[in-house]
N, C-alpha and C positions, 0 to 999 in steps of 0.2 A: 504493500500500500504506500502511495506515494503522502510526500509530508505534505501539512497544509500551516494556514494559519488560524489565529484565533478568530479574527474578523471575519472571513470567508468560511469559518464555521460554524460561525452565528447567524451567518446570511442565510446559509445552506440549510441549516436547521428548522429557520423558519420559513422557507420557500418547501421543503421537502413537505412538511406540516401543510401547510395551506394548499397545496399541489397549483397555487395560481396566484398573482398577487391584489394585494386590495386595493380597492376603487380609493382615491383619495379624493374624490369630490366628495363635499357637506352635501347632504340630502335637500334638497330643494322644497320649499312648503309657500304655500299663496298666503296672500297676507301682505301690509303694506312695509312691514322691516321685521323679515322672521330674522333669528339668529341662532348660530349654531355653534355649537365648541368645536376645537380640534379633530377631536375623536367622534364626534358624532353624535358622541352619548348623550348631551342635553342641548334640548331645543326651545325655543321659546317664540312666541310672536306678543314682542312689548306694544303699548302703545303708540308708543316714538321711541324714535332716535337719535341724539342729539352729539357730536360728534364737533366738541370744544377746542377752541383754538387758544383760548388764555382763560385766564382764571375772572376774569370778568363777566367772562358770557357766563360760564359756569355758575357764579353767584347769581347775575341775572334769570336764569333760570329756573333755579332753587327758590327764591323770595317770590317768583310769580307763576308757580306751579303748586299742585298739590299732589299726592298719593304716593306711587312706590317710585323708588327709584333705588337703579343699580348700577355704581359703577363697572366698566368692563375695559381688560385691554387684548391680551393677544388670545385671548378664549382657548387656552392653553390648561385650564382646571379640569378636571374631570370627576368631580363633586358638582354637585349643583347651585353653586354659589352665587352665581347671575340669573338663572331663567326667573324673569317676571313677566305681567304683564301689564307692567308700567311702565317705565320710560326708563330707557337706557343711556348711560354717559357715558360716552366710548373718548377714553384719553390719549388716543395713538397719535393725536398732533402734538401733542404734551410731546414733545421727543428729541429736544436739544441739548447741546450742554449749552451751561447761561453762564457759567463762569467756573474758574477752576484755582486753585491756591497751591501752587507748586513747593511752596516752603511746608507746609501741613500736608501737602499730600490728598487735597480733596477734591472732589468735585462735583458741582450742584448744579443740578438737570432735571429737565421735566420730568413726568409719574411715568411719561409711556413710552419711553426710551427703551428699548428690547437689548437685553443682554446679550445678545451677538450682533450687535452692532457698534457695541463700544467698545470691545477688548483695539480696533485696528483707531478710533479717534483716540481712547486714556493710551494707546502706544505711541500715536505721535505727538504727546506731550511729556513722553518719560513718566506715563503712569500707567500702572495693571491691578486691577481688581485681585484684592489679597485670596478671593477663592469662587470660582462658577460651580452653577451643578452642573447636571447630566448632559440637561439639556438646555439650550440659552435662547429660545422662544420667547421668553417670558418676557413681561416689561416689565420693567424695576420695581413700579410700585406691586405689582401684582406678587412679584418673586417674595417681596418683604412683607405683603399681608398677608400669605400663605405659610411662610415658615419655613420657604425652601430653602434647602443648604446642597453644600456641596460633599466632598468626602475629604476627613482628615481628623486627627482624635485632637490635633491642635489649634483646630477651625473650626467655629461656631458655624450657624447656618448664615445667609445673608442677610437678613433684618441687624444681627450685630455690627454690621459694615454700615447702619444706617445712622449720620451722625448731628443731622437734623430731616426735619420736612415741615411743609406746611398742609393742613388738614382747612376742606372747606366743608362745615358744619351742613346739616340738612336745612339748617334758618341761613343759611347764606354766609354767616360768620367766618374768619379765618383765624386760624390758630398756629402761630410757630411753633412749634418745637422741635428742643436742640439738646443737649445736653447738660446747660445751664437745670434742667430738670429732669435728670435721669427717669425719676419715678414717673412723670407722663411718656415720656421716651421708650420705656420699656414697655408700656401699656400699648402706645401709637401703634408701634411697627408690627408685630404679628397681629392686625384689625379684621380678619377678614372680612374687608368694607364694611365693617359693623359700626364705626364710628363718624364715617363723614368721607369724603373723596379727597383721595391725594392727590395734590397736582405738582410738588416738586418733593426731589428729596436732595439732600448732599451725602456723600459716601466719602469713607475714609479708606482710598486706596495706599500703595506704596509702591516705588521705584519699578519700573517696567521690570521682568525678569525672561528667563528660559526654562522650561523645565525637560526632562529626561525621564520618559514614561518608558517602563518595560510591560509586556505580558509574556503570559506563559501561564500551562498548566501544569496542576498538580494535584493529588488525590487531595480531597476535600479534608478530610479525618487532619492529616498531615498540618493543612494550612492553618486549619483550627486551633488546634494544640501551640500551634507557636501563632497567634492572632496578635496576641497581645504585641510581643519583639516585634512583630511586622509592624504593627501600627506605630509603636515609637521609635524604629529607624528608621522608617523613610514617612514625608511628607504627607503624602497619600499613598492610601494604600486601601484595596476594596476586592472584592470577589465575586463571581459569576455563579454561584453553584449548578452543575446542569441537573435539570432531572432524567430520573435515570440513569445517572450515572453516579460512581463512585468520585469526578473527576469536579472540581473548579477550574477560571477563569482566574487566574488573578491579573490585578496590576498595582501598579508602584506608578510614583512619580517624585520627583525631587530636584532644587534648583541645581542647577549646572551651568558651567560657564563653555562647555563643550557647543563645538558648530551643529548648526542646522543641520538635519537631516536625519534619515532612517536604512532599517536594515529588514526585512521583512520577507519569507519565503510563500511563493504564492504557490497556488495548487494546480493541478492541471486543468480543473474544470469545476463546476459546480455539481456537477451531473453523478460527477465518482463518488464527492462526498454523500452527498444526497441517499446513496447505493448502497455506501459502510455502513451508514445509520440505519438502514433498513426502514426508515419511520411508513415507507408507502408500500410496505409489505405484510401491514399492520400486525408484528410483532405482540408477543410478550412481554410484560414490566422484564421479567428476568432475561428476554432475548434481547431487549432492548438496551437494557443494561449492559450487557458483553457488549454488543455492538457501540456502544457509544463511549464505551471505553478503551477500545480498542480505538474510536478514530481520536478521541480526547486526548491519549497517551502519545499519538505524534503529530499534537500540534505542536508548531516551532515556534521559540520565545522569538520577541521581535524588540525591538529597539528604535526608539525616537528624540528626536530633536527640535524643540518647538518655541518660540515664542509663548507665554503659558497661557494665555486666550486660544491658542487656535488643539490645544492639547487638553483643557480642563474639561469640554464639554465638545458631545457628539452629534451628530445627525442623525436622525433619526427617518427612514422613511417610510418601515411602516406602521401605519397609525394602529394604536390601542388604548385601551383603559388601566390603570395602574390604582393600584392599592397598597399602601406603604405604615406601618405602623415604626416607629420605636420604643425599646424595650430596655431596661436597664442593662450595660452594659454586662452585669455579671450573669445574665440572661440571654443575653443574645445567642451564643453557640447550643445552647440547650431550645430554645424556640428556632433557630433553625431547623435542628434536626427533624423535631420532629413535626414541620411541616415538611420535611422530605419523604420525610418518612408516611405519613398522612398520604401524599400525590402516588406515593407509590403503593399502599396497601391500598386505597381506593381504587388505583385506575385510572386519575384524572389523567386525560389526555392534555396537556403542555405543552404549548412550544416555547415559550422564551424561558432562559434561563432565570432562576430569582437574581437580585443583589444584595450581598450585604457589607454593611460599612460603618463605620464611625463618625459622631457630629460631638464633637463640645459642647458640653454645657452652657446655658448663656441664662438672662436673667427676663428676657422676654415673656409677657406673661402667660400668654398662648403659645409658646413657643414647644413644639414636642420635645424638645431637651433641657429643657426648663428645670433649674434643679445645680447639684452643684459637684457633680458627677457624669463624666460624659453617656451615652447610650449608643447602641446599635441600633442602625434600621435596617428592615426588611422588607423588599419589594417584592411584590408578584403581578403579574400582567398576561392581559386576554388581545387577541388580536383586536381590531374595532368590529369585524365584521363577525363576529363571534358576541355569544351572550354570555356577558363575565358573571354573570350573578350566580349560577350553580357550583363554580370553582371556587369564588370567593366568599360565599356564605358557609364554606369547609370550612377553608383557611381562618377566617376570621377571628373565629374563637379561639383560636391558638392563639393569638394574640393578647386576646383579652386576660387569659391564663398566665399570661406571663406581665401585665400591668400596663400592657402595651398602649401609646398614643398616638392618635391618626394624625399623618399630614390633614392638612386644610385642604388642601388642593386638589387629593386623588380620595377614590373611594372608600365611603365609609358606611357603618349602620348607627354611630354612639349617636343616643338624645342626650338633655342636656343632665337628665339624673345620674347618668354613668359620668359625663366628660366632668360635672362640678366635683368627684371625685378624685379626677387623672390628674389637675391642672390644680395649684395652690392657690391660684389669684384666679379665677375662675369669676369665683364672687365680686372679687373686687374691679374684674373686667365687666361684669354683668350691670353693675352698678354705677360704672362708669361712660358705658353705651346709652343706661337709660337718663343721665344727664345728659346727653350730647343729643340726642334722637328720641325725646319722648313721645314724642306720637308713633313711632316705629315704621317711618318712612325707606330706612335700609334696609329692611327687612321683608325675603320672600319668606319663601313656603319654608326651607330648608332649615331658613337660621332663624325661624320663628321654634322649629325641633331643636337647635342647639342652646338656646338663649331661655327656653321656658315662656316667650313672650306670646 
């Protein structure tokens, strides 16, 4: 069997799986401004549509309108955090930098500025975002009222990157906040838009860099045991677990002053992979397993050289649903397992591999690693064109077993009697929302289930 790579076994993985690829057009619905997420998953037909160009109109707005409204940017959540049928404030003109402080290291730009698009502007300034996630779709403010993080045990998620913003109240008010007041600071940034619409934020980036990402696999049991060493010697460090297999995905990453560039063995075809795996020959968990260990075991490590924007965070093409809990760290290899274990005694048919990884603690009061101990996340994901809810109403409780907190952003089932227990400040965000928005004009269907309202 010839070698391959890890990328091209990911591809092949889930192309073998779907035996065809998926539709990436949003589903089309009549109506005069339907709107749809990424994935498909939630749909809506608001009222209006209103699609701000400064913060003027916005206040304008708010003061001579009434009912629901819900901020939106790159409809990149796949919770149902926007669908209403009110009136939607879409911030993707929000999208500049407005100014930047090269001695501090900051720089402060609109709400709807999409994480990949800044890593090549904060580079031509001599500045890079201290950590991206997965994916860099997102717009700023949407990344920081979600709670998204990126991977590293000495990296917070990105709300802690957030080192003021302005918040425009539902009565049209405007609220700065910076750090001069931590304690609203830390309430502000994980909102999910439950407090008022962002329209700018400042980030505390630092000094442009390059980083030095390896992968490669190795039996999973193996990676675990020494989890901990990996995660405090190199930078980033995170895993692929495959199911059905005994085998991870790992990767590293760490600054370097070494040149551009990669090393990489590509495979002959997609076709051969696709064949080892057996997945279209609809195999056995236990057949399946030899076979996917068998191709697992010669993938070839690879080696790159990157500017750390164009390395931190990937592409993504094809569309799914994603459900991510985090777990106290001393937890995490134990709730792994045995949602591997779970996929495999059930049966669940799978194609993407889980991830799991480390985020630092931080002080954010929504924040899923809130606390003062770092945690493990863990991902799971459904293609889009697939129904994720039989797979993930399994997994789920394994989560919950182990203390687990939902991202904001990807799927969930916690109402607000479960999460006022996950979350310390819960109450004290609850009480703070219904100051800001007492008539409950933020609020759909969803975060009326998280909020008790």
């Amino acid at each position: 069997m010839k070698k391959t790579s890890r990328r091209v076994f990911l591809a092949a993985s889930v192309k073998a799986a779907l035996f065809s690829a998926y539709a990436s057009g949003s589903p089309i619905m009549s109506g005069p401004t339907p709107w749809s997420n990424w994935s498909g998953g939630q749909t809506c037909r608001p009222a209006g549509r209103h699609d701000i160009t400064d913060e003027d109109e916005l206040r304008k707005i708010l003061r001579s309108s009434s009912g629901q409204i819900r901020p939106v940017g790159s409809s990149h959540s796949f919770s149902p955090l926007v669908p209403t049928d009110g009136h939607l404030i879409v911030v993707d003109q929000l999208n500049q930098i407005r100014s930047y402080d090269q001695k501090a290291m900051t720089v402060t730009l609109g709400a709807g500025a999409r994480l990949g698009d800044l890593g090549a502007q904060l580079d031509a300034i001599g500045q890079g975002m201290i950590n991206l996630p997965d994916i860099d779709r997102q717009t700023i403010a949407g990344a920081m009222a979600t709670g998204t993080h990126g991977t590293g045990v000495t990296l917070p998620a990105l709300s802690s990157m957030i080192v003021g913003l302005r918040l425009v109240t539902p009565n049209g008010n405007v609220l700065n906040i910076d750090t001069s007041d931590m304690e609203m600071l830390h309430a502000a940034r994980v909102n999910v838009g439950a407090l008022g619409i962002v329209t700018e934020v400042t980030i505390q980036n630092r000094e442009s860099y390059k980083l030095k990402k390896r992968e490669w696999a190795a039996p999973t049991e193996d990676i675990l045991e020494n989890f901990a060493d990996l995660t405090d010697n190199h930078r980033h460090f995170e895993i692929f677990p495959l199911v059905y297999s005994d085998y991870s995905l790992a990767l590293s990453m760490d600054e370097t002053n070494e040149p551009i560039g990669k090393t990489e063995t590509e495979p002959s075809d997609d076709a051969s992979i696709a064949e080892s795996l057996g997945l279209t020959a609809n195999p056995t968990p236990a057949e399946r397993r030899k076979l996917s260990n068998i191709t697992a075991s010669r993938i070839q490590p690879s080696e790159s050289v990157d500017v750390s924007y164009k390395l931190l965070s990937n592409l993504r093409n094809s569309r799914f649903n994603e459900m991510e809990y985090s777990v106290p760290v001393e937890a995490g290899a134990e709730c792994l397992r045995e949602i591997l274990k779970t996929i495999y005694d059930k049966k669940i048919d799978v194609v993407f591999p889980l991830e799991y990884r480390y985020v630092k603690a931080d002080k954010d009061w929504l924040s899923m690693a809130y606390g003062d101990h770092p945690h493990a996340t863990i991902s799971i994901h459904r293609t889009a064109s697939e129904d994720f809810a039989p797979y993930f109403d399994i997994i789920e409780p394994i989560f919950w077993k182990y203390a687990g907190r939902p991202h904001w952003g990807k799927i969930h089932s916690l109402k607000h009697k479960e999460l006022v227990n996950l979350y310390p400040r819960y109450g004290d965000f609850m009480e703070l929302r219904k100051s800001l928005d007492p008539s409950g004009r933020l609020l759909n269907a969803h975060l009326r289930t998280l909020f008790n309202a």
